[in-house]
C-alpha positions as CSV (number, residue, x, y, z in Angstrom):
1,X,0.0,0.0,0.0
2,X,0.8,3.5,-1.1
3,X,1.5,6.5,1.8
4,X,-1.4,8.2,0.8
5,X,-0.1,12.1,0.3
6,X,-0.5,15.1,2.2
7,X,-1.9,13.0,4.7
8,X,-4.2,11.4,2.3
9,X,-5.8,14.9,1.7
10,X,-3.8,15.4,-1.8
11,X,-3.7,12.6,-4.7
12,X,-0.8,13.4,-7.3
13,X,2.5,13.5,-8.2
14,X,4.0,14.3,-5.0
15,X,5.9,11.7,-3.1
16,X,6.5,11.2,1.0
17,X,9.8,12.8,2.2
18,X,11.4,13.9,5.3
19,X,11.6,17.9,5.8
20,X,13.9,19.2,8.8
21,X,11.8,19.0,12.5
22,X,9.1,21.6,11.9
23,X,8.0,24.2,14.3
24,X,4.9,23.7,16.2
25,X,5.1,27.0,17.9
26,X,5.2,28.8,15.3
27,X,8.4,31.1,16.5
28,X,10.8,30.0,13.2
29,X,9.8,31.4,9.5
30,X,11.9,30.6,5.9
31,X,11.9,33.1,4.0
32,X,10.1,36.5,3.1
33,X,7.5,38.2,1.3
34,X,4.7,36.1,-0.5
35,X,6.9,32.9,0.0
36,X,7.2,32.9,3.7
37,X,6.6,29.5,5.7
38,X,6.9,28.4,9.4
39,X,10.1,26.4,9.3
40,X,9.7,23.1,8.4
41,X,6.7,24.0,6.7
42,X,5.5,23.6,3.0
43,X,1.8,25.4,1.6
44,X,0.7,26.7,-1.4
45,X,2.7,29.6,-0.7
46,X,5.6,28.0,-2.8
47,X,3.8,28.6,-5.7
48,X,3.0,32.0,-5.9
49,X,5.5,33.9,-8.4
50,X,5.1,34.7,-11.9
51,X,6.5,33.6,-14.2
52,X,5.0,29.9,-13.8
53,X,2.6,30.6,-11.3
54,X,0.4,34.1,-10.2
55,X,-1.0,32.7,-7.4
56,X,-2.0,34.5,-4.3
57,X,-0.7,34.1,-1.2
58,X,-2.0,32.0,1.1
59,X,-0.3,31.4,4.5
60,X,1.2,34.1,6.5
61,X,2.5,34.8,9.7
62,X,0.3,36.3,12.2
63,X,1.1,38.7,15.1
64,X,-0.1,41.0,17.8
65,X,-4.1,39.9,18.8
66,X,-3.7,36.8,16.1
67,X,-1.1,34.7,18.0
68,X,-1.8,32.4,21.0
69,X,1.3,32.7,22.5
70,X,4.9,34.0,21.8
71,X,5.4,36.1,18.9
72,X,4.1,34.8,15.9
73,X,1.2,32.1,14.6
74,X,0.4,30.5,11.4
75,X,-2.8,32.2,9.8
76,X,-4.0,30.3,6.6
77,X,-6.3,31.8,3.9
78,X,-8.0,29.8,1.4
79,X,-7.7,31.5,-1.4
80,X,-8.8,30.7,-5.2
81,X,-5.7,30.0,-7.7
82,X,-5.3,32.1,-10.6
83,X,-3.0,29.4,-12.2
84,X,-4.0,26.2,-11.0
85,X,-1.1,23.8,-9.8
86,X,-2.0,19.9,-11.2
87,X,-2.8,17.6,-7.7
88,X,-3.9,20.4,-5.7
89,X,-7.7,21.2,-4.7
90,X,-9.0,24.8,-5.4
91,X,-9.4,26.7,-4.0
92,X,-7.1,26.0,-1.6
93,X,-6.0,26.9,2.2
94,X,-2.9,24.6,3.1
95,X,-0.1,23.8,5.2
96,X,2.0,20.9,5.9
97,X,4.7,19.9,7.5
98,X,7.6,18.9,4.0
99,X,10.4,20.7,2.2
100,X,10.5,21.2,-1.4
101,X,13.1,19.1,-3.3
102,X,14.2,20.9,-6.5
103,X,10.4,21.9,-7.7
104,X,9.2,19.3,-6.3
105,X,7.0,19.3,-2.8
106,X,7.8,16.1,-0.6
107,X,5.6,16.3,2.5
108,X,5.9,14.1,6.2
109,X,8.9,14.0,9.1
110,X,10.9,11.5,10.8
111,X,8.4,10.3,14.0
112,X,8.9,7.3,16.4
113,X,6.5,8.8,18.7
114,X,3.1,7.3,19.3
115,X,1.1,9.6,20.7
116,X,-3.1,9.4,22.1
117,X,-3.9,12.9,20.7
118,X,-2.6,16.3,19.1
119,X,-3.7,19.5,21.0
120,X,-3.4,22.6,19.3
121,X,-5.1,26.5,19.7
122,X,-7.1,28.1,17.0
123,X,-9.2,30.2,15.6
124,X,-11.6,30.2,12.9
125,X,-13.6,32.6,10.1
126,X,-15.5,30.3,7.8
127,X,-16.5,31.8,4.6
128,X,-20.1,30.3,3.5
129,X,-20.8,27.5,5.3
130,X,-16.9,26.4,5.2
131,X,-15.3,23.7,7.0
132,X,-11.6,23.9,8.5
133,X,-10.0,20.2,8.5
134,X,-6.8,18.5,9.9
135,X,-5.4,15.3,9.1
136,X,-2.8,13.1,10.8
137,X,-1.3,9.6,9.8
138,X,1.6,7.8,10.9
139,X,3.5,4.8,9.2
140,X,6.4,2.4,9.5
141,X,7.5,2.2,5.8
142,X,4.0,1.7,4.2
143,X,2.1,0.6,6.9
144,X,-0.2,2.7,8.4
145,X,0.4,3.0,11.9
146,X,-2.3,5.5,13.1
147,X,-4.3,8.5,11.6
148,X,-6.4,11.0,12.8
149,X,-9.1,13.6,11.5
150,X,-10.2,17.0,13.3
151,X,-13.3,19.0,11.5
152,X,-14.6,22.5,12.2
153,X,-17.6,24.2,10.9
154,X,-18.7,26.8,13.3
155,X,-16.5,30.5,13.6
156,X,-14.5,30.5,16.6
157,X,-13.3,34.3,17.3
158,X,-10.8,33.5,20.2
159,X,-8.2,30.7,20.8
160,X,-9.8,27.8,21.9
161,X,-7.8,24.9,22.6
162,X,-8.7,21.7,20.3
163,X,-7.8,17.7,20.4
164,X,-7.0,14.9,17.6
165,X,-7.6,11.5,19.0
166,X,-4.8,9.2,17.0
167,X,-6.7,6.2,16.6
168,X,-4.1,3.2,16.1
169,X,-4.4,-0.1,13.2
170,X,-3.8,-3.2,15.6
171,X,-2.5,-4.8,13.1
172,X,0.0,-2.7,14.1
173,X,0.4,-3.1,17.4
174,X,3.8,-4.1,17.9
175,X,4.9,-1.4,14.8
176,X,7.0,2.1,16.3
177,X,6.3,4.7,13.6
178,X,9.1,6.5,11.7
179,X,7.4,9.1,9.9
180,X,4.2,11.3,10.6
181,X,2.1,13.6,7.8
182,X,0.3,15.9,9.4
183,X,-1.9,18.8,7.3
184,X,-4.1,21.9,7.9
185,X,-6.8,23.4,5.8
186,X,-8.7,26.3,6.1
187,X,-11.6,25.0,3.4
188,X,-13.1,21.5,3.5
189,X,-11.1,19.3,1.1
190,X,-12.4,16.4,2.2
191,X,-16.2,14.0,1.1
192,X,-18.1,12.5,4.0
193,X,-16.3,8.9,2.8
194,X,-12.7,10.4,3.4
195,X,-12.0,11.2,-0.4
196,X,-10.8,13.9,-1.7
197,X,-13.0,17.0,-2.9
198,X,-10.6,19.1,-4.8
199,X,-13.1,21.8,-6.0
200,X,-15.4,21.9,-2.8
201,X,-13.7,24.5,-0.6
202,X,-14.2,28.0,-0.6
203,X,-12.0,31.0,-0.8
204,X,-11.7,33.7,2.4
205,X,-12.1,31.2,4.8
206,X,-9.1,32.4,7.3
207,X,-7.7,29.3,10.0
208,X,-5.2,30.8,13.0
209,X,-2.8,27.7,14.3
210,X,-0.7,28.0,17.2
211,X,1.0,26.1,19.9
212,X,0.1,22.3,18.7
213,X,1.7,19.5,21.2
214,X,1.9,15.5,21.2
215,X,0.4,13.8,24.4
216,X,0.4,10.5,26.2
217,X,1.5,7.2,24.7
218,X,-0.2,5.0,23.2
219,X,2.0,1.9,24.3
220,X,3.2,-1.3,22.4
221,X,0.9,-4.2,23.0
222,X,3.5,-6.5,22.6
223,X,1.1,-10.0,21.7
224,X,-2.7,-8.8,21.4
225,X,-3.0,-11.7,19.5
226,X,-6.6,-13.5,18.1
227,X,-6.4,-16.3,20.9
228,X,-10.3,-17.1,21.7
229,X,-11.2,-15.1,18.8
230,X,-13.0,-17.0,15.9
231,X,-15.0,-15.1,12.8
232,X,-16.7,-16.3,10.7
233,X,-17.3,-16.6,7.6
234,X,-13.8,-15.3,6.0
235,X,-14.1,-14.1,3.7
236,X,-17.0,-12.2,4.6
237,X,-19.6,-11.0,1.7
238,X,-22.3,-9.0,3.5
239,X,-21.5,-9.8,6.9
240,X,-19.6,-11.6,9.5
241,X,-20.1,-13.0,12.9
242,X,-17.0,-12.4,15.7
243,X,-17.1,-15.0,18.5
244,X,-14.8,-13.8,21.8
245,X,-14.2,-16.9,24.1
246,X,-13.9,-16.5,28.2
247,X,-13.2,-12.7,28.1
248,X,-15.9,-11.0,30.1
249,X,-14.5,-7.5,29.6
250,X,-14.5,-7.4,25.8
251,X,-16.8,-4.9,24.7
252,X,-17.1,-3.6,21.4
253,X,-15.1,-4.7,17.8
254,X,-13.8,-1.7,16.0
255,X,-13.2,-2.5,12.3
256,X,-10.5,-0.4,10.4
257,X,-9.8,-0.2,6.5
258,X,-6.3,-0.7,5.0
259,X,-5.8,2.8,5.8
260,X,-5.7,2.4,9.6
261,X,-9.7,4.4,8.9
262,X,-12.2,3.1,11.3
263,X,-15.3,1.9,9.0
264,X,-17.5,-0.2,11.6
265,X,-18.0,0.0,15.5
266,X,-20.0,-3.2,16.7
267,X,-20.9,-3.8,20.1
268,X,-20.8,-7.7,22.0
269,X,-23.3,-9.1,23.9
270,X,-23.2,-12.0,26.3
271,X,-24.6,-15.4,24.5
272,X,-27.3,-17.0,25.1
273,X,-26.9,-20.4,25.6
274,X,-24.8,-20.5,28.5
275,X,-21.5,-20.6,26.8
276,X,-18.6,-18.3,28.4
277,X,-18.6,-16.0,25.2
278,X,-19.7,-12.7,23.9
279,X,-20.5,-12.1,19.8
280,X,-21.1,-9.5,17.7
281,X,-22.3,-9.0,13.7
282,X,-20.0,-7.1,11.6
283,X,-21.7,-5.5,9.2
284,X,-19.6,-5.6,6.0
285,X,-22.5,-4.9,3.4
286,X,-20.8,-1.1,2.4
287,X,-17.2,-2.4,3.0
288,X,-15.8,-2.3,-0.9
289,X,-13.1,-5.7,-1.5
290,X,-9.8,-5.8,0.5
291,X,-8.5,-6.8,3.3
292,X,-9.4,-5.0,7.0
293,X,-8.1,-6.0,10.6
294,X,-10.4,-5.8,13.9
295,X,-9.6,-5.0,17.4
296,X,-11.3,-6.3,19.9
297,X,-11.6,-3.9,22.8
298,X,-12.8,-2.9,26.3
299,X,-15.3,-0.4,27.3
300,X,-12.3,2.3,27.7
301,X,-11.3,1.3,24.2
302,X,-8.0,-0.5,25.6
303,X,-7.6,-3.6,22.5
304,X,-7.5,-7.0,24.0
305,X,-7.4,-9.1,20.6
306,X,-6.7,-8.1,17.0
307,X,-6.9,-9.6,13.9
308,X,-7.9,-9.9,10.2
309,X,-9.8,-10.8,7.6
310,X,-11.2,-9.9,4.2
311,X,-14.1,-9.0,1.9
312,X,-15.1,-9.9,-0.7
313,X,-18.0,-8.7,-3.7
């Protein structure tokens, strides 16, 4: 599998690459004029001067009343490209951590970390109904280890302090990361199934970023294993049936997509018939082909089993 680009927000040409630590606070800018970015930083900002391109700018670095804390924050502004750039939506309202390699934009940073949740402080102006969005994923090589997805619809007019909840593939378990992609947008960019929307954002939409931090850790589960775990049938057409032996504190299954995506929460119930076992039906009906992997967890979401299976049409 692909790293999906721009933390799966962007389909193109562009390719996964390690920029230099970025800043998260905001204090360090490249740069000047039109083509300033926080350090570390890549938007649409890179593609702004004429000849090639007359775009406008689009990210910029905010002061005085703007800024959380310190001296300076990131302000993004969708804005509507005058010269379109192939593999990016417009309009457009972007940043992401990446570095540009000759002319060519290479977005994601070294990361062993594995974090619960981002925190970070904004504010918001939606223009029309917009939506700002924020994306997360984490991988070891291909895999995906863990992603994350923030919406906001609603104008915030002061800093208000916001959480990403990294929600980790246990087919992954034992996996440390070694890269992270992580990406802001003023304007939606995204349809209700994940994909992209590359032409439904809109332009003045202005997103303020500030002061974004890493917390927790989500620790290694070093065998989760499917021990007691029997589903069946697999492959699965429109549904399967997950059996959990002698495990009273299972709870619920949570189903994720080869993108580490969670497509299906199904709670367990106690049998019936007197049997030490709980069950559950996993509705695969609207799952498209492919192969998914299922943790089996407690009602504080802690994953006691994992495992896989696959789907077929």
């Amino acid at each position: 599998m692909k790293k999906p680009l721009l933390t799966f927000l962007i389909s193109g040409a562009m390719t996964i690459g390690f920029a230099q630590s970025p800043t998260f606070d905001f204090e360090n800018w490249t740069g000047t004029g039109a083509n300033i970015e926080p350090t570390g930083w890549l938007s649409e900002n890179a593609v702004v001067l004429p000849p090639l391109y007359n775009n406008p700018q689009s990210v910029f670095q905010a002061t005085g009343a703007d800024v959380h804390s310190g001296t300076y924050a990131m302000k993004i502004l969708s804005v509507l490209m005058t010269s379109p750039v192939a593999g990016l939506p417009n309009p457009i309202g972007l940043a992401a951590p990446g570095q540009l390699a000759g002319f060519a934009p290479k977005f994601g940073y070294p990361n062993s970390l594995r974090p619960n949740t981002m925190t970070f402080w904004c504010k918001y102006t939606p223009a029309a109904g917009d939506t700002a969005e924020c994306g997360i994923t984490m991988w070891k090589g291909t895999d995906t280890i863990a992603t994350g997805i923030w919406k906001l619809s609603s104008a915030i007019g002061t800093y208000t302090q916001q959480t990403v909840t990294l929600v980790y593939n246990p087919a992954f378990s034992t996996e440390q990361p070694d890269s992270m992609g992580l990406t802001f947008s003023s304007t939606r960019l995204l349809n209700p199934n994940y994909t992209l929307c590359s032409n439904c954002g809109t332009a003045g939409s202005i997103l303020w970023i500030d002061d974004i931090a890493f917390n927790g850790w989500n620790g290694i589960n070093e065998n989760p294993g499917a021990e007691g775990v029997t589903l069946f049938p697999n492959p699965a057409k429109d549904q399967a049936t997950i059996y959990v032996d002698a495990l009273n504190e299972a709870f619920s299954v949570i189903t994720f997509d080869a993108l580490g995506r969670v497509v299906s929460s199904t709670p367990l119930a106690s049998s019936t018939n007197g049997m030490n076992r709980k069950n559950g039906v996993i509705n695969t009906s609207g799952m498209s082909a492919g192969l998914y992997s299922y943790s089996v967890n407690d009602k504080n979401g802690k994953p006691l089993r994992s495992g896989k299976f696959s789907v077929v049409k």
